[in-house]
N, C-alpha and C positions, 0 to 999 in steps of 0.2 A: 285587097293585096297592097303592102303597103311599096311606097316606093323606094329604091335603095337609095340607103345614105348617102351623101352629095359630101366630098373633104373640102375644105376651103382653103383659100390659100395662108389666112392664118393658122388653120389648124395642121397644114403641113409643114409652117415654120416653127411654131409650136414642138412638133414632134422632132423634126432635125435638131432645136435647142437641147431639146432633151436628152439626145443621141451623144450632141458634141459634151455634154453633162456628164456624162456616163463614163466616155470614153476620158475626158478630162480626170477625172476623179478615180480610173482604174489605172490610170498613167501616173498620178501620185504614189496611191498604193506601190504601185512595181516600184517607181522612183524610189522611195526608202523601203522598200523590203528587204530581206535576207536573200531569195532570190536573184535579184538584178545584180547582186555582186558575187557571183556565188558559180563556180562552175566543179562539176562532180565526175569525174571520169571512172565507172567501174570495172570491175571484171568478172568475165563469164567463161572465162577459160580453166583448165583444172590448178587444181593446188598441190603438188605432192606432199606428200605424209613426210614430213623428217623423221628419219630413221634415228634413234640416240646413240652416241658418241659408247662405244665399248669399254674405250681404254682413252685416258687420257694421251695428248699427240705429246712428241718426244721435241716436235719443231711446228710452229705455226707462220704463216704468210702471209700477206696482207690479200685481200679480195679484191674489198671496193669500199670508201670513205665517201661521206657526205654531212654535209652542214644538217643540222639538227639544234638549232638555238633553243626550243621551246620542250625541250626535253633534258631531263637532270640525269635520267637513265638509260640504257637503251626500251626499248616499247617492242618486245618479243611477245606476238598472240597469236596463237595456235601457229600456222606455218608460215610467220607473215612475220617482216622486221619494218617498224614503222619510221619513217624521219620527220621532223617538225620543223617547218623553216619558215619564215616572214608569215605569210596565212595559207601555207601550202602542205597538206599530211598527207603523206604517199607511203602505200604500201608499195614494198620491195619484195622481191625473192634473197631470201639470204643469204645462196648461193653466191648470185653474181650483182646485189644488187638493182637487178633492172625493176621498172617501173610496170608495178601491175597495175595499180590504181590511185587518185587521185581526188582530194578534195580541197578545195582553193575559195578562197575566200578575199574578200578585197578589204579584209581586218586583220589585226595583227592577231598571233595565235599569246595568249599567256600560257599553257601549258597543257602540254598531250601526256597521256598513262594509258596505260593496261589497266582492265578492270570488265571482270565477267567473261571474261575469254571475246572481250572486242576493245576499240582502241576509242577513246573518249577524248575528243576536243574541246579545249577552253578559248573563246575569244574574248577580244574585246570591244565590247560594245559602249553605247552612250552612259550605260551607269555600270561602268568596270568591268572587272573580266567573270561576267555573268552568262553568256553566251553558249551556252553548251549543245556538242551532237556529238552519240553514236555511231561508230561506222563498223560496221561489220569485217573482223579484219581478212575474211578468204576476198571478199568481193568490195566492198569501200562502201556498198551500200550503205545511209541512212538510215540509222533505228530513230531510237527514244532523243527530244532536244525541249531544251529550257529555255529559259531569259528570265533574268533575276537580279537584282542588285547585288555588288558584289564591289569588295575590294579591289585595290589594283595597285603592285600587284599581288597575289594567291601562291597560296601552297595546295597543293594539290597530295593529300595521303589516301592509300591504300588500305580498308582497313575491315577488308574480307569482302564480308556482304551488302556494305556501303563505301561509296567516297567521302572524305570529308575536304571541306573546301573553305580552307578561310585565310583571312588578312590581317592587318593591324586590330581592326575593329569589329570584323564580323564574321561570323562560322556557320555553316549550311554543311547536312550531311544529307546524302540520296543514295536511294537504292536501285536495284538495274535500271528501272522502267524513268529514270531521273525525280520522279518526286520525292519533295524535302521531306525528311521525316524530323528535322531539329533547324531550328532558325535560333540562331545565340549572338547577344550583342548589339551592336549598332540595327537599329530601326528607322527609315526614312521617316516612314508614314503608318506606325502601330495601328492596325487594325484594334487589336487590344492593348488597350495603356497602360502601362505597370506591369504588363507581361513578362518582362526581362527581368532577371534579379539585380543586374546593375548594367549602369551604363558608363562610357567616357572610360573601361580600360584596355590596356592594351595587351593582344593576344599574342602568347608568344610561343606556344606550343599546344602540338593536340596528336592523340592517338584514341584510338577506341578497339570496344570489341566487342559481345554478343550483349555484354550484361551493363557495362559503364565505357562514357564516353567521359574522358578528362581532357580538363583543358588549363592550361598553362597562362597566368594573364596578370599583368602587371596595371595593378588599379593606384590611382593616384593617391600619396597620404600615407603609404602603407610602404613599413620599411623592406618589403622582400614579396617575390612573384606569391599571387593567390594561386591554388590548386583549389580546382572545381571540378565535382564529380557529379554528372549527370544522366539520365535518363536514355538511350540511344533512338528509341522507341515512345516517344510520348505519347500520349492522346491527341496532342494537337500540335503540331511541330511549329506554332506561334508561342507555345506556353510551354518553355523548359521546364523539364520536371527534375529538381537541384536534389540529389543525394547527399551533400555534403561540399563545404568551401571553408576553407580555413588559408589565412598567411602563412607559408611555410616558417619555419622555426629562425632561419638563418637567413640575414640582413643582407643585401649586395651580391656578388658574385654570381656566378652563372647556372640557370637551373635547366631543364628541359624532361617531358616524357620520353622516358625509353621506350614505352613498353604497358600494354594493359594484355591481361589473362584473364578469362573469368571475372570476379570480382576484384582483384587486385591490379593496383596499378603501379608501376615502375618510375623513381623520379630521379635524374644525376643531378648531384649537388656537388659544386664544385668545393675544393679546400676553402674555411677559414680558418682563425685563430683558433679551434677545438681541435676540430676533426680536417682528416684529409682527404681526397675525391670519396665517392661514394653515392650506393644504391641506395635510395630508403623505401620501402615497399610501403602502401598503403592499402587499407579494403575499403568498401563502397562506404561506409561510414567515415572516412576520412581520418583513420585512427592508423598510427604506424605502429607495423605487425613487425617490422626484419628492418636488418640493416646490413648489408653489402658494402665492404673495403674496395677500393679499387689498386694498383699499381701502380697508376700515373695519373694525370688530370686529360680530361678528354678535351681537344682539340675542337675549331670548329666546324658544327654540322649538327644540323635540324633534323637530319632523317630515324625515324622510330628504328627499333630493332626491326629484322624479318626472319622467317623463320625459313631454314634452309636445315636441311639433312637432320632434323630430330632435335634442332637444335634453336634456340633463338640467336643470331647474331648480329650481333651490336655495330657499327661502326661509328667510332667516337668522332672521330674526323682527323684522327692521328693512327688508332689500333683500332682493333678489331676482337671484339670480345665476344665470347660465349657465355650464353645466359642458361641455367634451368627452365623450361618450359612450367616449372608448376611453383617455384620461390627465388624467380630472375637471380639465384645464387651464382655466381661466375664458376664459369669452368676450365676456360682455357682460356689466354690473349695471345694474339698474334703480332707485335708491334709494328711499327710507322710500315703499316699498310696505306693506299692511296684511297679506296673507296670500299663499296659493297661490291660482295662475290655473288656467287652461284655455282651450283652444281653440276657436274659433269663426270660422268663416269663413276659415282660413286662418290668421289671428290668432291670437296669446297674448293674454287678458283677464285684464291683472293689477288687484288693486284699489289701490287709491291714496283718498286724501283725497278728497271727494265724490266720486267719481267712478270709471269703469273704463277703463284706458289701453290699447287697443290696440299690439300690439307684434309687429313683426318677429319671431319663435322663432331666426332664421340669425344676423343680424343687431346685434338689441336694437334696433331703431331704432325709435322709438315714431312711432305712426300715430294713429287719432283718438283723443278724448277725449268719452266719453259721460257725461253728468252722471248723479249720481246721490244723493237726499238720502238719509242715511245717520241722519243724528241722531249721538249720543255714542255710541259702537262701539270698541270695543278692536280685535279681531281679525275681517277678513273674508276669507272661504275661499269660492272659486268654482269652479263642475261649470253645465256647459251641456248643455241637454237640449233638442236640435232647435234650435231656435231662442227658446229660454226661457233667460232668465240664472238660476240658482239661486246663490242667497248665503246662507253660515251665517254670519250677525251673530252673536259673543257665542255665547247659549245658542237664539236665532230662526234660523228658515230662512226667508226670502223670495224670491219667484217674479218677473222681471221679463221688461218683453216690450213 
């Protein structure tokens, strides 16, 4: 029989070293983790169904307002109004505003969106606002979250079945679950070298859609923005897959994506010495198919068309134009509008000077005028939830009803 092992007293100081080792080294970990800064308050209580607005209101009133800096629009998902403020995303009741849920972080947020029917967080972390989490917007819960090099700061577009997410220098698109399906641009540390078709320009516009992702990018040498039409879906979202890149025709001035359908893409070219504002349609080969006149020169603003009531609508950052859904052809303009509308009741609610103009979407034929005091506001961006107006004044979101 043998006799039980005997510890000693080095072998007991031995194992404590090891202990305080352990504990040392898991104390780092938390020290710089995502967690130690990070507190998530959700909800388990019910969410009422918003019933929709019948008829548009004859008089609106104010609810409840809150700061929202990290949002450009309001963040309406499913029955939840979202606000983005310093590194703190709180789901609301639209009703009265109050606080269902809560996610807070001890980083600054660069920008919150709607996307997939939940609410998508961007922070900023050590390599830009790379920082990404899903929050489910009935309850705040935590889905799908990333960490990735990234610009700072980002635009953050809508553009269906993925995000796209880029900067001066670099573009990343993901689909729900957040994996990259396209990496374009600026590369720290190229896994594969010469993967990029160019480097050192700068990106000035992007929109996508099933079939082409375009993008907008001013490369150096080159008298006027390049227009790049690529892959949305590659093989390897390290190795773009380029359908087409040509210098647009006309030198200086101000260009931007409207708009991608299918294989066509929408580009506004501001007036030169030829021609004055206008559409020019492209297909996935990079060949221009159309050309769209406009009325006036659009104003400034980055945000692509969206498609409301059967229609695509533009906001130039002055009017508000309607596009054909299948030859971005113009169909109605509504002038010195303030931002993007939405629908209600049937209606488009565009915002206008105090007020929100009801409007045909087939049409453009404006229908009421619902007063609304605004105060001094730059930009107003509207999302209807049930039968609540949501407006992102500036850096505020306000509830009316």
């Amino acid at each position: 029989m043998l006799a039980p092992e005997r510890r000693t007293r080095t072998d007991l100081l031995v194992a404590a070293a090891l202990v305080v080792t352990a504990l040392v080294a898991a104390s780092v970990v938390w020290l710089n983790s995502d967690a130690r800064g990070t507190t998530s308050t959700t909800w388990d209580g019910p969410v009422p169904t918003l019933a929709a607005a019948q008829s548009l209101p004859r008089t609106l009133a104010e609810l409840w307002r809150a700061p929202s800096t990290a949002t450009t629009a309001p963040v309406v998902s499913g029955d939840t109004v979202a606000t983005a403020d310093g590194g703190a995303v709180v789901g609301r009741d639209p009703h009265s505003g109050e606080e269902r849920w809560r996610y807070d972080r001890d980083r600054a947020l660069c920008a919150v969106t709607e996307a997939w029917g939940d609410v998508v967080s961007v922070y900023r972390g050590p390599r830009g606002c790379g920082q990404v989490t899903v929050l489910d917007s009935g309850s705040g819960s935590r889905g799908a979250q990333r960490s990735s090099d990234a610009d700072d700061p980002i635009r953050v577009v809508d553009a269906g079945s993925h995000l796209i997410a880029f900067g001066e220098s670099r573009l990343e698109m993901w689909r729900s679950d957040l994996v990259r399906t396209v990496e374009y641009g600026r590369v720290d540390a190229p896994v594969n070298p010469g993967a990029q078709p160019r480097s050192g320009c700068e990106l000035r516009s992007a929109d996508s859609g099933a079939e082409v992702l375009a993008v907008l990018e001013q490369c150096a040498n080159e008298p006027a923005n390049r227009l790049t039409l690529l892959d949305p879906t590659p093989d390897d979202s390290t190795k773009p897959e380029e359908f087409a890149s040509s210098v647009l025709p006309e030198a200086g001035g101000d260009s931007r994506i409207v708009a991608v359908v299918g294989d066509l893409t929408a580009v506004y070219l501001a007036p030169d010495d030829n021609d004055g504002p206008r559409i020019e349609v492209f297909d996935s080969e990079g060949v221009l198919v159309d050309t769209h006149t406009l009325p006036r020169p659009a104003g400034e603003s980055d945000d692509p068309a969206l498609e409301r009531g059967g229609v695509l609508v533009w906001w130039t950052g002055r009017d508000t134009v309607a596009l054909s859904t299948t030859d971005f052809a113009p169909q109605w303009t509504v002038e010195d509008t303030l931002g993007n509308g939405d629908v209600m009741a049937g209606s488009l609610l565009l915002p206008v000077e105090d007020a929100l103009l009801g409007v045909d979407s087939r049409t453009g034929e404006p229908g009421p005028r619902i007063d609304v005091e605004r105060g001094a506001v730059s930009t107003v961006n509207v999302a209807v939830a049930g039968d609540v107006v949501v407006e992102q004044r500036d850096d505020e979101l306000v509830a009316l009803r």
